[in-house]
C-alpha positions in Angstrom: 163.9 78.6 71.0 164.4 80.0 67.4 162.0 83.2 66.6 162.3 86.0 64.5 162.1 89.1 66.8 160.6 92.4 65.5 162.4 95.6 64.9 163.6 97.5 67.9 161.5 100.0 68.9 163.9 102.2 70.2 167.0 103.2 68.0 169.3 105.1 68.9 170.2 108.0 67.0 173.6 108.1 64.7 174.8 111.4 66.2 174.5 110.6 70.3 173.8 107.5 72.4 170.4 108.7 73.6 167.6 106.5 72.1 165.4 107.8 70.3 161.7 107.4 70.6 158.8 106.6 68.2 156.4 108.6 67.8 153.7 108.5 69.9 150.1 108.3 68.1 147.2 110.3 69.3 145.6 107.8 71.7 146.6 107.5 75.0 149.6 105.1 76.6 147.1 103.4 78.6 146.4 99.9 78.2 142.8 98.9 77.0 140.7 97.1 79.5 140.6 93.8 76.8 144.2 93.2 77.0 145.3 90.8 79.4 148.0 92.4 81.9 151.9 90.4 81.7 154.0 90.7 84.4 157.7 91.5 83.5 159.0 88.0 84.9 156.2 86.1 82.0 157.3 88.7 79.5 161.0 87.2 79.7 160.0 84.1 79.0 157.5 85.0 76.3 160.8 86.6 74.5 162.8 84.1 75.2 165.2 86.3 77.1 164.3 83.1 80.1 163.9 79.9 79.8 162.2 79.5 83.2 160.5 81.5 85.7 163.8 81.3 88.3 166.2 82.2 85.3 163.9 85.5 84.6 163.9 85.8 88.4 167.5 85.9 88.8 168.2 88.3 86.0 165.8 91.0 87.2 167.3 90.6 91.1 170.8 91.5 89.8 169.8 94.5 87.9 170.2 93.3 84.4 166.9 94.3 83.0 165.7 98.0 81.8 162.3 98.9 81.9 161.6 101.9 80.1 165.2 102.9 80.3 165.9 102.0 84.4 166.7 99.2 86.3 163.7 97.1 87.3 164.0 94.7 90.2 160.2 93.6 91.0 159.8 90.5 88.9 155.7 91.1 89.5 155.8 94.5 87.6 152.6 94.6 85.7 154.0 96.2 82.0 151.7 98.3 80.2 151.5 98.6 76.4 153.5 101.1 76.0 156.3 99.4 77.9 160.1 98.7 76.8 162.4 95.9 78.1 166.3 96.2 77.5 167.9 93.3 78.2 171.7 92.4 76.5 171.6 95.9 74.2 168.1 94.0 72.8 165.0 96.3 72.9 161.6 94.3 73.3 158.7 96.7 72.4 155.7 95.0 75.0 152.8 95.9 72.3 154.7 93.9 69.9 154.2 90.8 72.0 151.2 91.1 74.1 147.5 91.1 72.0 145.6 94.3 72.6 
């Protein structure tokens, strides 16, 4: 599956190897009522991180996906908005993906 994926939305700064942030805009984190609720094992695929629902499955289970920055292992997790998977050194911003 060839796509062009957006920038990182975390980078990590030049001078340590804590990522850095973006700046958060005066509304809230909270997802709006309209937008339709992904679970993390969908998101994988939606990336194309997983090319099936058992691959996406099996990556989670051994630890090998970041969510917001720490190991996720419940391949149900409903992301929010303001979400970030890590997956390979990749960043995958969720608001980037999902329609608000």
């Amino acid at each position: 599956m060839l796509f062009e994926i957006p920038t990182p939305c975390v980078r990590l700064n030049s001078d340590s190897e804590k990522p850095e942030q973006p700046e958060q805009s005066e509304q809230t984190d909270l997802q709006p009522a309209n937008a339709d609720p992904i679970r993390l094992d969908q998101f994988l695929k939606l990336v194309g991180v997983a090319d099936t629902g058992g691959m996406a499955k099996l990556l989670i289970q051994d630890g090998q996906i970041l969510l917001n920055g720490e190991i996720e292992t419940r391949r149900r997790k409903q992301l929010e908005l303001s979400d970030t998977v890590e997956f390979g050194g990749q960043v995958f911003c969720v608001r980037d993906f999902v329609d608000s």
